[in-house]
C-alpha positions in Angstrom: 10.4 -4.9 10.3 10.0 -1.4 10.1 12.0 1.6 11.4 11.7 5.4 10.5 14.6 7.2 12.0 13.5 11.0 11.8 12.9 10.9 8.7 12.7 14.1 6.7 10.7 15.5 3.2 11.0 18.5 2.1 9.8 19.9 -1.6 10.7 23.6 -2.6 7.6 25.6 -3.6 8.5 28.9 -5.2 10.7 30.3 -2.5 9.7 28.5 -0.2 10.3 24.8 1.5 7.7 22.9 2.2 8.3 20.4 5.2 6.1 17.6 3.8 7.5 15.1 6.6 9.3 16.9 9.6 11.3 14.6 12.0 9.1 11.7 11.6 10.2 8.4 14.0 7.9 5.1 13.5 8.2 1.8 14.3 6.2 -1.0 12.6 6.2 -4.4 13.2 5.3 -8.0 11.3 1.7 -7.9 11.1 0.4 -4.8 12.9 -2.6 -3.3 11.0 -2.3 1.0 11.1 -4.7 3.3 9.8 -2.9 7.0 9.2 -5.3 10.0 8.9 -5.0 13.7 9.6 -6.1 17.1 7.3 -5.7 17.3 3.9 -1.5 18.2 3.7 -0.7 16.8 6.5 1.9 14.3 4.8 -0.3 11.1 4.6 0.8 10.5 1.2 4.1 11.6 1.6 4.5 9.8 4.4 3.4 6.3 2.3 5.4 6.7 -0.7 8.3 6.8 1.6 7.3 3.7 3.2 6.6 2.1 -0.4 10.2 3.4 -1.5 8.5 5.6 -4.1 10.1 8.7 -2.6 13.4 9.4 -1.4 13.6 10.9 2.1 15.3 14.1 2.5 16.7 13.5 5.3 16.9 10.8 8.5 16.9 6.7 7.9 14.7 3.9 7.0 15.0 0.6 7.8 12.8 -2.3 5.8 13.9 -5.6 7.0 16.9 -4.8 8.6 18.3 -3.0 5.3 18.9 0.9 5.2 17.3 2.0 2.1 18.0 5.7 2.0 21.6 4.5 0.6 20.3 2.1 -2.0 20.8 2.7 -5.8 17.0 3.1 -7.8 18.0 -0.4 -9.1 18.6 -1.9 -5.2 15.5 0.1 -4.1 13.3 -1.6 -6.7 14.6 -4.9 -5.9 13.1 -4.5 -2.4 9.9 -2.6 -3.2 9.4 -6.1 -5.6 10.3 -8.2 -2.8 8.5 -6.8 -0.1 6.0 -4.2 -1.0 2.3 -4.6 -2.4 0.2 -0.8 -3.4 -3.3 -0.5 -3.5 -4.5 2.9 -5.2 -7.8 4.8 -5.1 -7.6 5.5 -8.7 -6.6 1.2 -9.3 -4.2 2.1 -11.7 -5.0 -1.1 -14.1 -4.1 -1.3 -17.6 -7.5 -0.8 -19.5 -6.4 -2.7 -22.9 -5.0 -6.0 -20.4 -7.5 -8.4 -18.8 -7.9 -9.0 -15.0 -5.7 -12.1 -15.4 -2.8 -10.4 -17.5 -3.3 -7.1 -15.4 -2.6 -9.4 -11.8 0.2 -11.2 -14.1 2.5 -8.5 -15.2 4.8 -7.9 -11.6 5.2 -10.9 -12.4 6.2 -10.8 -15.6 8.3 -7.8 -15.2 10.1 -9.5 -12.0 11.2 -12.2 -14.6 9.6 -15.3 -13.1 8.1 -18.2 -15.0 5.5 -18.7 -17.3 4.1 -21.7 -15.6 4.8 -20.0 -12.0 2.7 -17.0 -13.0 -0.4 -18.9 -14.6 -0.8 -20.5 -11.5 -0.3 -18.1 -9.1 -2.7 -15.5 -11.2 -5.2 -18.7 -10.6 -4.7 -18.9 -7.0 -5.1 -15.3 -6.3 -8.2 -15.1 -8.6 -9.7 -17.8 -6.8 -8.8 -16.6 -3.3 -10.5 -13.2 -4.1 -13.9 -14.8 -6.0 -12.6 -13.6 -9.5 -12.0 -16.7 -11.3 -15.0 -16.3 -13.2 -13.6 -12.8 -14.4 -9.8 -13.8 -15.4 -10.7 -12.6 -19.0 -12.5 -9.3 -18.2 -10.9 -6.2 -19.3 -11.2 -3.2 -16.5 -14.2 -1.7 -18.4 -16.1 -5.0 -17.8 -15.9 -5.0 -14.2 -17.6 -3.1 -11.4 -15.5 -0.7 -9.1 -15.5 -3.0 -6.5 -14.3 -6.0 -8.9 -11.3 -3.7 -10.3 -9.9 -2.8 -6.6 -10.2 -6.3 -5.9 -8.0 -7.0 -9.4 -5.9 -4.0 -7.7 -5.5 -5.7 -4.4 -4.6 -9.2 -6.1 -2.2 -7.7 -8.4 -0.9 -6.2 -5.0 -0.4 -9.5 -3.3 0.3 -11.7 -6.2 4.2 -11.6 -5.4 3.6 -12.3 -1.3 4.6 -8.9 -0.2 5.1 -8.7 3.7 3.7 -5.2 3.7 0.7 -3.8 2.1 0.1 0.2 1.5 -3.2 1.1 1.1 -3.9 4.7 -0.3 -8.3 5.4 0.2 -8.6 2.2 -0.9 -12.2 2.9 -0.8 -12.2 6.3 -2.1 -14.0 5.4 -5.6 -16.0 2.8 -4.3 -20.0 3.5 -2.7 -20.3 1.8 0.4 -21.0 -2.3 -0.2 -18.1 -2.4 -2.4 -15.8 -0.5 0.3 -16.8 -2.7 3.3 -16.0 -5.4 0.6 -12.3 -4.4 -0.1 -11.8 -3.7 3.7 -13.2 -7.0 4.7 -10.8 -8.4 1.8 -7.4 -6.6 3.0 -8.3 -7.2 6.6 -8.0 -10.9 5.5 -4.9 -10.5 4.2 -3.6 -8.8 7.7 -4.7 -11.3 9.5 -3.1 -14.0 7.8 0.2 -12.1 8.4 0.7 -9.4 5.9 1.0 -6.1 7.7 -0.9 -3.4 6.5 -0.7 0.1 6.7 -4.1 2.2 5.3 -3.4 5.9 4.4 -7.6 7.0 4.7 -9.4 10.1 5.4 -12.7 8.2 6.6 -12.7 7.8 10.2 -15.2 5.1 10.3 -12.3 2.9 8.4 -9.5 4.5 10.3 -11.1 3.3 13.5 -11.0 -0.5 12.5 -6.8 -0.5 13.0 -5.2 -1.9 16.1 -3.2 1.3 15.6 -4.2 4.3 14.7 -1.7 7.6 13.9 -2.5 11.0 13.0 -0.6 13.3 10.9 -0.3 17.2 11.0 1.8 19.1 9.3 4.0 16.7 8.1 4.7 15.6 12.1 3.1 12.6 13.8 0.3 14.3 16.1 -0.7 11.1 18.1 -0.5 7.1 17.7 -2.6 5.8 19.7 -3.0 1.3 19.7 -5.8 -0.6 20.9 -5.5 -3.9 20.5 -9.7 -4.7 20.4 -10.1 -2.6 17.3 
C-alpha cells in the first residue's frame, strides 16, 4: 500500500540545512496499525505530512497505492490525499462558527458529492461514533473528547484507507484519550490502517508496530504482533 523509497527532507535554516528526514525506507501495508515516536525533532511530523502528501519530499520516492506521488501536480496530489487519506490533529482543527454535522460534512462538500449522499453519510458516521444527539452542536458546545471524535469522523467520513494520527490525545485528560484511542483502534481493526505520530509511550506501545525516529533517520521498527 505503502512504499517510502529513501525518502529525503531537508529545510534551510539560516545557513544551514536541516535534514528533517535523512534516507528514510518504510513499508506499510493494508491494515497494519504503527505507532512512530522518538525526541522532540526527530522528524515525526515531518515524516507524517509526507505520508499525508502535505509535504513534498526532497528527495527519494513514495508510493501510495501503487502511484508515485513525488511526480504528481498539487491538483493530482489532492485528488489522492481526498481519496485515500483521513488526518486527525491534536489541535482538531474544526471550524468554530459550523456545527458538528456541517463541520464532518464539508470534505464532502468540497469533494463535490451529493447533497443527499452527504446527509446520510454525516448520519452514519454520527451514529457510529455516539454523536447523533450532537449533530447541531457548534465546537464550543462540545467537550474535548466530543470535538476529536467530530475530528476523527470528519477524518473517515470519505472511507480513507489510511488514517494519520498526529497526538491525537495531546489535548485530551486521560478518559477522553483512552476514549479516542479505543475509537481509532476500531477503525484499524475494521481495515483502515493507521499510523499514530505520539510522544506517550503508554499509547505507542498499543501498535503491532512500533518505529522510532532520531534525527530525521528511522532508529528501530520493531513488530509484535500481540500488542
Amino acid at each position: 500500500m505503502i512504499v517510502l523509497d529513501r525518502i529525503e527532507r531537508d529545510f534551510t535554516v539560516g545557513d544551514e540545512t536541516v535534514h528533517a528526514l535523512d534516507q528514510v525506507s518504510l513499508e506499510f501495508s493494508v491494515g497494519d496499525y504503527v505507532s512512530v515516536m522518538g525526541p522532540s525533532g526527530s522528524g515525526k511530523s515531518t515524516l507524517l505530512n509526507v505520508l499525508g502528501l502535505l509535504d513534498r519530499p526532497s528527495g527519494g520516492s513514495y508510493r501510495l497505492q501503487g502511484t508515485e506521488t513525488t511526480t504528481l501536480s498539487e491538483e493530482g496530489r489532492a485528488a489522492l490525499r481526498r481519496a485515500h487519506i483521513g488526518f486527525v490533529f491534536q489541535a482538531f482543527h474544526l471550524i468554530p462558527r459550523l456545527t458538528a454535522a456541517d463541520n464532518i460534512a464539508l470534505p464532502m462538500v468540497l469533494a463535490g458529492v451529493a447533497p443527499k449522499e452527504r446527509t446520510q453519510r454525516v448520519a452514519e458516521v454520527l451514529a457510529s461514533l455516539d454523536l447523533a444527539d450532537r449533530a447541531h452542536h457548534r465546537p464550543d458546545q462540545l467537550s474535548g473528547g466530543q470535538r476529536q471524535r467530530v475530528a476523527i469522523a470528519r477524518a473517515v467520513v470519505m472511507r480513507p484507507t489510511l488514517l494519520l494520527a498526529d497526538e491525537p490525545t495531546g489535548n485530551l485528560d486521560q478518559h477522553a484519550g483512552s476514549e479516542v484511542i479505543a475509537l481509532i483502534e476500531q477503525l484499524n481493526a475494521g481495515g483502515i490502517t493507521l499510523i499514530v505520530v505520539t510522544h506517550d509511550q503508554a499509547i505507542g506501545r498499543r501498535a503491532r508496530r512500533r518505529i522510532r525516529m532520531v534525527d530525521g533517520r528511522i532508529d528501530s521498527d520493531d513488530t509484535d504482533e500481540a500488542a
